[in-house]
C-alpha positions in Angstrom: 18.1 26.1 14.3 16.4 28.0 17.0 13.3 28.8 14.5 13.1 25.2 13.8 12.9 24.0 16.7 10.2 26.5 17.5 8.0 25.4 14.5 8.5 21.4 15.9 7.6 22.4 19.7 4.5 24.6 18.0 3.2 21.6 16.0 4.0 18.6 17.9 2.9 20.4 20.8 5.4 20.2 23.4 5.3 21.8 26.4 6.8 20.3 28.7 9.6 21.7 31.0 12.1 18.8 31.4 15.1 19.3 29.1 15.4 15.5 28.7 11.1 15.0 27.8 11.5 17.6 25.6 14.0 16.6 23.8 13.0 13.1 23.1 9.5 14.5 21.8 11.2 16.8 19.4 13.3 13.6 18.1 10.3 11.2 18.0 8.3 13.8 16.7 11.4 13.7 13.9 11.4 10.1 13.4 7.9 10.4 12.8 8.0 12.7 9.8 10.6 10.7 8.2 8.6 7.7 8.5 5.4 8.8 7.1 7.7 10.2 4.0 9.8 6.9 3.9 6.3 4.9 3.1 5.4 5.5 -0.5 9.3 4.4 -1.4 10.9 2.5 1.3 10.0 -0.3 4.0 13.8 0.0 5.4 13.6 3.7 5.7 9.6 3.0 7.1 10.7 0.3 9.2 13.8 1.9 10.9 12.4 5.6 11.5 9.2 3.6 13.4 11.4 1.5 15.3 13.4 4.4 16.4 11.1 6.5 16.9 8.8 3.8 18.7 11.9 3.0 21.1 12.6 6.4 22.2 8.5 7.2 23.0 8.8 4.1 25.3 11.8 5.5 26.8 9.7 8.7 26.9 6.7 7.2 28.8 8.6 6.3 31.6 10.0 10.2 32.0 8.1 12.3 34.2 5.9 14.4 33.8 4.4 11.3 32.0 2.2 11.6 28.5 -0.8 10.3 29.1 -1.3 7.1 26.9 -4.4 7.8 24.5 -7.2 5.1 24.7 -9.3 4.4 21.8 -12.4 2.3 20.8 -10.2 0.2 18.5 -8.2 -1.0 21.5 -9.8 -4.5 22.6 -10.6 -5.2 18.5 -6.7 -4.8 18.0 -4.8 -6.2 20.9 -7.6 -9.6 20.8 -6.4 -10.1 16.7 -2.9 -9.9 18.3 -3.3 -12.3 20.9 -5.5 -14.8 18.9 -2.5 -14.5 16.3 -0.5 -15.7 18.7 -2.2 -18.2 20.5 -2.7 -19.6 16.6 1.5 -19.7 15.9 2.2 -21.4 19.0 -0.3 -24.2 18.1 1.3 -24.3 14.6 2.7 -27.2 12.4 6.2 -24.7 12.4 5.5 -22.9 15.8 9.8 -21.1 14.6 8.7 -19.9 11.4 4.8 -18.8 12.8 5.8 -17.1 15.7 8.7 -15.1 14.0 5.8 -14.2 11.6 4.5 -12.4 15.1 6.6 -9.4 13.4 4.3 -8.5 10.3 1.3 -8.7 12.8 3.1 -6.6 15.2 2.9 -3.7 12.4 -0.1 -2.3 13.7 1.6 -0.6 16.7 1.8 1.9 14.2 -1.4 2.8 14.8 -0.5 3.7 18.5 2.7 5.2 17.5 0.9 8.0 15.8 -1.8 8.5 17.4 -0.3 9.2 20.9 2.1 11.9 19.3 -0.4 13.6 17.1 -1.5 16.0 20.0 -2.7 19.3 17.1 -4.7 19.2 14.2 -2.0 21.0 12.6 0.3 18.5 13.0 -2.2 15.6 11.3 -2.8 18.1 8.7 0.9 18.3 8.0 1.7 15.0 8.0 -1.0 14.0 5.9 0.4 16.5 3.2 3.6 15.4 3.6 2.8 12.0 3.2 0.8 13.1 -0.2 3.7 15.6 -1.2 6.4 12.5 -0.9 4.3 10.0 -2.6 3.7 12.1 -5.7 7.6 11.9 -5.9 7.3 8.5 -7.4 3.6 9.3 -9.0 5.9 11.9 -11.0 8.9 9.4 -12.1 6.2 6.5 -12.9 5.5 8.1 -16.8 9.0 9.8 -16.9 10.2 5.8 -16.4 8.4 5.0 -18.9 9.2 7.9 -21.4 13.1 6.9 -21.1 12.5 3.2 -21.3 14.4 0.6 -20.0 16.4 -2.8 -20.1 17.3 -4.7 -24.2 13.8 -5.6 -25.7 14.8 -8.3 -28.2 13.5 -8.8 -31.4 14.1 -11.0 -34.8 14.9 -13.8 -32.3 16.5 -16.8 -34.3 15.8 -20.3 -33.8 19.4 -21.2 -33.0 20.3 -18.0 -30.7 22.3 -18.9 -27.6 19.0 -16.6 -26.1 16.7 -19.0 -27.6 18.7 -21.4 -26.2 18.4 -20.3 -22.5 14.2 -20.4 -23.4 14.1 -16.6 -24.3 11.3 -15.8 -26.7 10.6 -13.0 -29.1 9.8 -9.9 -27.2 11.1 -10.6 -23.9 13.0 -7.0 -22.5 16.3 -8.3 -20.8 17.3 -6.4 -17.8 20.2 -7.7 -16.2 23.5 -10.0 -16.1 24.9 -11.2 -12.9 23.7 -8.6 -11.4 24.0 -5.3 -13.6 21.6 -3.5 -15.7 21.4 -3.9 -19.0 21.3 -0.6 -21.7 22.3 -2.2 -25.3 23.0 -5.6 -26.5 26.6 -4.7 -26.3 26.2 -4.9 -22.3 25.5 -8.0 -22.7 27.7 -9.8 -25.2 30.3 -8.0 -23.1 28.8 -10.7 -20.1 28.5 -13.7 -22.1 32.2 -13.2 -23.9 33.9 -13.4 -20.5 32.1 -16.0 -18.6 31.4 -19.0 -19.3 27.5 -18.7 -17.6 25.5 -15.7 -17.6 22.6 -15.0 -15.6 20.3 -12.9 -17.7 16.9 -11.1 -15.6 14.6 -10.6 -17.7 10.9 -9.7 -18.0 8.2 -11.5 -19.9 4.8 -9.6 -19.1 3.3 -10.7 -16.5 6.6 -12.0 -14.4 10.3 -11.5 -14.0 12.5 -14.8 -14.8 16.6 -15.6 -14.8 17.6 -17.6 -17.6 21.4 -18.9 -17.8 23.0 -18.0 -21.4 26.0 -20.2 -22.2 29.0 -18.5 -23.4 29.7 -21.7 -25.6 26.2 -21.2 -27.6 27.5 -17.9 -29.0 26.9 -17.5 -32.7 29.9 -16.8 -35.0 29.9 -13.4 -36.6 31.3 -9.9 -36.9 28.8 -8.2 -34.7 26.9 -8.3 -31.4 23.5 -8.6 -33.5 25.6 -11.8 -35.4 26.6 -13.1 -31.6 23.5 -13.1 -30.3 21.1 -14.0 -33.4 19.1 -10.9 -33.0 18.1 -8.6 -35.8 17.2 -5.3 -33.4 16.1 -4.3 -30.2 14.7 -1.3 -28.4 14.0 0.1 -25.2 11.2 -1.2 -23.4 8.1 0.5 -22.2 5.7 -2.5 -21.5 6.1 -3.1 -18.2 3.7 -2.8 -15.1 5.0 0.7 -12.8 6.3 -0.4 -9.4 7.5 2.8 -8.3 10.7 2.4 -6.1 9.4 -0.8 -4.2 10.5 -3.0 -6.8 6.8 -4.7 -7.1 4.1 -3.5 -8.9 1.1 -4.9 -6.4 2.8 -3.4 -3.2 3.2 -0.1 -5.1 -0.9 -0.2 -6.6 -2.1 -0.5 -3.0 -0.2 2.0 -1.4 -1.0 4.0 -4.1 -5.0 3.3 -3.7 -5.2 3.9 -0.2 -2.8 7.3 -0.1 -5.1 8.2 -3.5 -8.2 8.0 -1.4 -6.7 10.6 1.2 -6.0 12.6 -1.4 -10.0 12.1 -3.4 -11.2 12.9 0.0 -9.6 16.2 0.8 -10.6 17.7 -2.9 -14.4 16.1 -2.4 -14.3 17.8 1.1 -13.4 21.0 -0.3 -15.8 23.8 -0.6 -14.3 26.0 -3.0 -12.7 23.2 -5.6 -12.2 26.3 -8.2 -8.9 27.2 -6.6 -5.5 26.9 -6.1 -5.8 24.3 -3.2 -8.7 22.1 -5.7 -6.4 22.8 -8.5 -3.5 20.7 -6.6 -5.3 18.0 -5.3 -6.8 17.1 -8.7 -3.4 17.1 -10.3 -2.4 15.3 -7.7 -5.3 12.9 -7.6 -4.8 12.3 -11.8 -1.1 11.3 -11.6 -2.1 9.4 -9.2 -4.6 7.5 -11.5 -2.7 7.5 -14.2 0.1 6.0 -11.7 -2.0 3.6 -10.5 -3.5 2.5 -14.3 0.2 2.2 -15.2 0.6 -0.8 -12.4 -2.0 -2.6 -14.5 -3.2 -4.1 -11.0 -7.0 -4.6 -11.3 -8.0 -5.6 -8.2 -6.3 -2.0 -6.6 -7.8 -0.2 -9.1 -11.3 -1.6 -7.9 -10.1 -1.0 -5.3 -9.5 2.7 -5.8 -13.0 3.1 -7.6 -14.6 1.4 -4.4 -13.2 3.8 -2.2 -14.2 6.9 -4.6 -18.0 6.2 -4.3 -18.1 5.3 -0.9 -16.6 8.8 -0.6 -19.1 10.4 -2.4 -21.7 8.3 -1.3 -21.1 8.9 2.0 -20.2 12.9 1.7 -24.1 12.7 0.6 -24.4 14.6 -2.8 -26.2 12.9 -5.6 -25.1 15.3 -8.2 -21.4 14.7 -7.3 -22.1 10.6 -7.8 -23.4 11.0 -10.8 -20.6 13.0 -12.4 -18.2 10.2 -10.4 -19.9 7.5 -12.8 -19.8 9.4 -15.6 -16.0 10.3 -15.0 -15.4 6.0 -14.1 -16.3 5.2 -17.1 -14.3 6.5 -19.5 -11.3 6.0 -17.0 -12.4 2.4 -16.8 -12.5 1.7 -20.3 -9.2 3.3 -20.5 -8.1 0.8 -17.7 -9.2 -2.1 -19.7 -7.4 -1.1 -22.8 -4.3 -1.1 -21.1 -4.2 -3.8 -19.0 -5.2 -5.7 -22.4 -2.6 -4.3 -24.7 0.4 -4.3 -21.5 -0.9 -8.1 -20.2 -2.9 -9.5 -23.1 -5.5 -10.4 -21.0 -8.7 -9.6 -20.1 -10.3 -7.3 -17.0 -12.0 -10.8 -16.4 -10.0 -13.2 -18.2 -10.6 -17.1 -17.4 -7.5 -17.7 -19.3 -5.1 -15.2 -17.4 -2.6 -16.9 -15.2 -2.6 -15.2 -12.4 -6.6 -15.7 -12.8 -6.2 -19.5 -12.9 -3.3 -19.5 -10.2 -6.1 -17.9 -7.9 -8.6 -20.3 -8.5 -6.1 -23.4 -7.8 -5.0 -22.3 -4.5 -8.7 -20.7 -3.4 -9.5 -24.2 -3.8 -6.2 -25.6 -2.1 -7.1 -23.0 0.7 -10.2 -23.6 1.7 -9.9 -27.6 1.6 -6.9 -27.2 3.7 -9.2 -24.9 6.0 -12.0 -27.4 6.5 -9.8 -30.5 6.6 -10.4 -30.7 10.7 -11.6 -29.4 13.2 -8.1 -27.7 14.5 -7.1 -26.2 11.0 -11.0 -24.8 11.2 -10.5 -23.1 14.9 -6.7 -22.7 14.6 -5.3 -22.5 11.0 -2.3 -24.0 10.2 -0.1 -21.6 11.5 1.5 -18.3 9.7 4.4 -19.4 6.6 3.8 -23.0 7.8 2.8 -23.7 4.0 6.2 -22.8 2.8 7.7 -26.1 4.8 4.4 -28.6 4.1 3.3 -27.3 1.1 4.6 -30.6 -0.7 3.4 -32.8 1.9 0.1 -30.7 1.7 0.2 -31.0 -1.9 -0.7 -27.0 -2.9 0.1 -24.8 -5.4 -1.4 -27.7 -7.9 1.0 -30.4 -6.1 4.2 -28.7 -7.0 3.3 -27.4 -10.5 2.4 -23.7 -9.2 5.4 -21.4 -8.0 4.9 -21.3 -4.5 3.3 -18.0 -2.8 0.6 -17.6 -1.0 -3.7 -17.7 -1.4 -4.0 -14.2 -3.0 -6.6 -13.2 -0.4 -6.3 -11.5 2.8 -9.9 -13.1 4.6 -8.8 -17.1 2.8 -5.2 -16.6 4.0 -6.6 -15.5 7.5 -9.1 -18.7 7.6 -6.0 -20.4 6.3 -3.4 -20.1 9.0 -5.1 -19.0 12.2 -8.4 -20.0 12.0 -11.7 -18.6 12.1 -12.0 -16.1 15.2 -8.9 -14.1 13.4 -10.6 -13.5 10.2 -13.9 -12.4 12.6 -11.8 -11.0 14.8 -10.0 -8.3 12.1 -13.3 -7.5 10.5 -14.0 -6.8 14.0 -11.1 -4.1 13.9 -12.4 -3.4 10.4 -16.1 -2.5 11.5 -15.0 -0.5 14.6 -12.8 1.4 12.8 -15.6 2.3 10.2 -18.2 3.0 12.8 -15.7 5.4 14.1 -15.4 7.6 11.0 -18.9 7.3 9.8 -20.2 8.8 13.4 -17.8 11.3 13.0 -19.0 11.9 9.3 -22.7 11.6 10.1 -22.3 14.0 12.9 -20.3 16.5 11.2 -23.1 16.7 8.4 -25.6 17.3 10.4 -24.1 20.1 12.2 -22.9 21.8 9.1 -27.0 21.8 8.0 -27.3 23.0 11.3 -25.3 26.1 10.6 -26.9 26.6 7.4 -30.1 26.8 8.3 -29.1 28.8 11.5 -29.3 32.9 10.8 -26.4 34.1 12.6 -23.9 31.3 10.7 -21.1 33.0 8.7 -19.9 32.1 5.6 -17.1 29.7 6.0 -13.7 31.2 6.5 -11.7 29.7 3.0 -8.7 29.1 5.7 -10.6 27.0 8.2 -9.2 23.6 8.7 -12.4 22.2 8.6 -12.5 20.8 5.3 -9.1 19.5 5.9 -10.2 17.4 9.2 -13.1 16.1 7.5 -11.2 15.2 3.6 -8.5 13.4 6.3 -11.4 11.5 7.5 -13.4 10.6 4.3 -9.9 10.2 3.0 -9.8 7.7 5.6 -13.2 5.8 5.5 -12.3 5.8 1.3 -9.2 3.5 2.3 -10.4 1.2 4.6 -13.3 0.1 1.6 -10.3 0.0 -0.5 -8.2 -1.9 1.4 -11.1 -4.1 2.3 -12.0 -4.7 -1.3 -8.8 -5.1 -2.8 -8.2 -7.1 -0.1 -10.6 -10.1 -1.3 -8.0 -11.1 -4.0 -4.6 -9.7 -2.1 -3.2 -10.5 0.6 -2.3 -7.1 1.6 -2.9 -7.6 4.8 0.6 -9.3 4.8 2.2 -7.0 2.9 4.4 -4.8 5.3 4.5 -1.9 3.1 1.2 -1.4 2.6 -0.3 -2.2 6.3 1.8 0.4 7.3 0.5 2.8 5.6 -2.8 1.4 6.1 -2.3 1.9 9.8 -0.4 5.3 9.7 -4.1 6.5 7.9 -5.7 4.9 10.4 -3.8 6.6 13.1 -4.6 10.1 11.3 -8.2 9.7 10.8 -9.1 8.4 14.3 -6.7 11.2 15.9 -8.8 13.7 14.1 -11.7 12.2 15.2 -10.7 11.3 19.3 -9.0 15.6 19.1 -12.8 16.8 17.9 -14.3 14.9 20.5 -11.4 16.4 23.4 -12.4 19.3 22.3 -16.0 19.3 22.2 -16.1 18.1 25.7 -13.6 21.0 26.3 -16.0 23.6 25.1 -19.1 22.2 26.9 -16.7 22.2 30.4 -16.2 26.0 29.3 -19.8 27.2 28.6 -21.1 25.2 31.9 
């Protein structure tokens, strides 16, 4: 125990001599870990380690000798998109439902949660790898889930099947009754035999529907097959990966953005021919094949955006061109798959969720530009989902009801124009901070090239490490960003808090380089 808490006062840092301080650092410091490896499977787990650990720091601030609350240049950008999302859910059409939307928003204290107990490089260093190690937990399972199968594919439907009946069509992989998975069709005659209605989940690529199946419609005959007017089934394996979240968008994107983290830490390695480039490139791979198993376009974009701004910005020409000639293949392979798993096209006018997008980009930005308040204000956060009939969206009615499938529309959309200009504000800064770090870093390193007396770089330095967890950051933000244009990700609690957590990693890196620079010069004066 003793050796344990050694190694947490060692990397988190602490120092201090008050029994009570230390003590709440060590279990913040705790609820920290588990949070970052509670994000690639779980928003409760996520959700309840930050707030714990976010309660206790503030109880912790207040406890002499007092931390010293870290300041950054994202400060102003972040807390004025706070406040303007505010101002615009007390001025909505449902100020209740708005301002309890404050919550979601509220997700990027994260940022400040980590950054003000990430006080060692080491510690950022091990937390990014831990949040790598637990997200290739579900990278692993995805293709093993899909080896075993899943749910009662149906097949040699008839035209008077109780199934049929209940508007089940050839094909369809049925999942679950009232409640409980589904293995073999004798699961489910078991169901409909002893009640009267059965609610049957199942899956229809792209979307998950309940049907009711009527006991009463049952087929007479001297099998389950007979029962059910089927002539076989299978296990299914055509299904887009969701990991353990349950939905296969929030899973791509948090995938994307921790797959970045990891493209950046093998681009930023020197020696790639090794056991550490060997690792991250498996790692990377499962990732992508992960990912390409979602069959979510716009995050694998995304993830290809975020790959040659790496690269781009790492400044090698020879490594961009083997990144293009590696893309293609992989995209082609993409394409393939999403065809054959959604029947549609990469670019397909005639997909639905295609056509669902254009509707309600349409719906949005009418309902935008109406006046002069919706313009400066927005109509308030979830206010759609109580005046969306009286507003006449989602194609008056005909369209399930969601929401406009694109972070900077649903910004415009419910609060207004200085939000959406306000978090590409936080956007930009947060970028500019990276890319100085980047540019300056580079030009150092030629620096010590060129310079005589430089040594070779020690394999063990944590050089490569700081600056991969910075690319690896930069890479998510054009991710997130371009993903973003056709998700609203933004609102997806899983994924900004991850979004956020690499935020918090990247910019502690960069404000610890900058302590310590200043440190250094203070020594050699």
């Amino acid at each position: 125990m003793q050796k344990f808490l050694n190694w947490l006062d060692s990397i988190a840092q602490i120092e201090t001599g008050n029994p009570l301080s230390k003590w709440l650092e060590r279990i913040v410091f705790i609820f920290l870990i588990l949070m970052i490896l509670s994000a690639p499977h779980s928003i409760a787990a996520t959700q309840i380690s930050w707030l714990s650990g976010m309660f206790l720091w503030m109880i912790r601030l207040f406890i002499k000798p007092r931390p010293t609350f870290v300041k950054t240049p994202l400060d102003f950008a972040l807390w004025a998109f706070f406040a303007w999302s505010a101002i615009s859910s007390v001025f909505s059409y449902d100020p209740a439902t708005s301002i309890d939307r404050l919550r979601n928003v509220a997700l990027f204290l994260i940022f400040y949660f980590v950054i003000n107990n990430f006080k060692t490089v080491r510690a950022v260093r091990f937390l990014a790898s831990a949040l790598i190690f637990s997200c290739m937990v579900n990278v692993l399972w995805t293709p093993l889930e899909r080896i075993f199968g899943r749910g009662v594919e149906i097949h040699g439907l008839s035209a008077n099947s109780p199934l049929a009946k209940a508007r089940l069509e050839e094909g369809d992989t049925l999942l679950e009754a009232n409640g409980k998975k589904l293995k073999t069709p004798d699961d489910l005659i078991g169901f409909v035999e002893q009640n009267e209605i059965t609610n049957v989940k199942f899956y229809r690529p792209d979307f998950y529907f309940i049907v009711e199946v009527k006991q009463a419609d049952l087929l007479n005959g001297a099998n389950t097959f007979e029962k059910l007017g089927i002539t076989g089934w299978k296990k299914s394996r055509n299904w887009r990966s969701a990991g353990f979240y349950g939905h296969y968008t929030t899973y791509a994107e948090v995938l994307q953005l921790i797959a970045a983290l990891v493209f950046g830490l093998f681009i930023a390695l020197d020696k790639k021919h090794s056991r550490r480039g060997a690792i991250l490139l498996l790692c990377l791979l499962a990732m992508t094949f992960a990912l390409i198993l979602t069959v979510t376009r716009a995050s694998q974009l995304g993830f290809l955006a975020a790959a040659f701004a790496i690269v781009f910005i790492n400044g090698s020409r020879k490594m961009l061109l083997a990144l293009a000639l590696i893309a293609l293949p992989l995209g082609i392979v993409a394409l393939i798959f999403v065809q054959q798993s959604r029947q549609v096209g990469f670019f397909d006018q005639k997909d639905d969720s295609t056509i669902y997008r254009q509707t309600v980009y349409k719906e949005g930005f009418n309902l935008w530009t109406k006046d002069a308040r919706n313009f400066f204000l927005g109509v308030g956060m979830d206010s759609i989902k109580r005046y969306a009939k009286e507003w006449r969206l989602f194609d008056d009615g005909k369209l399930p009801m969601g929401h406009f499938h694109s972070t900077p529309l649903q910004l415009l959309v419910e609060r207004g124009l200085p939000a959406l200009l306000l978090w590409l504000w936080v956007l930009w800064r947060y970028g500019k901070i990276l890319l100085r770090y980047l540019q300056i870093e580079s030009r150092e390193s030629r620096v010590k090239i060129l310079s005589p007396k430089s040594k070779i770089q020690n394999p063990k330095s944590s050089g490569w490490q700081k600056k991969g967890i910075i690319l690896g950051g930069f890479g998510s933000l054009v991710g997130f960003f371009t993903s973003g244009l056709v998700h609203f990700n933004l609102g997806d609690a899983e994924v900004a808090m991850v979004f956020f957590m690499l935020m918090g990693l990247s910019v502690s890196l960069v404000i610890q380089e900058s302590e310590s620079k200043v440190d250094n010069l203070n020594l050699e004066s």
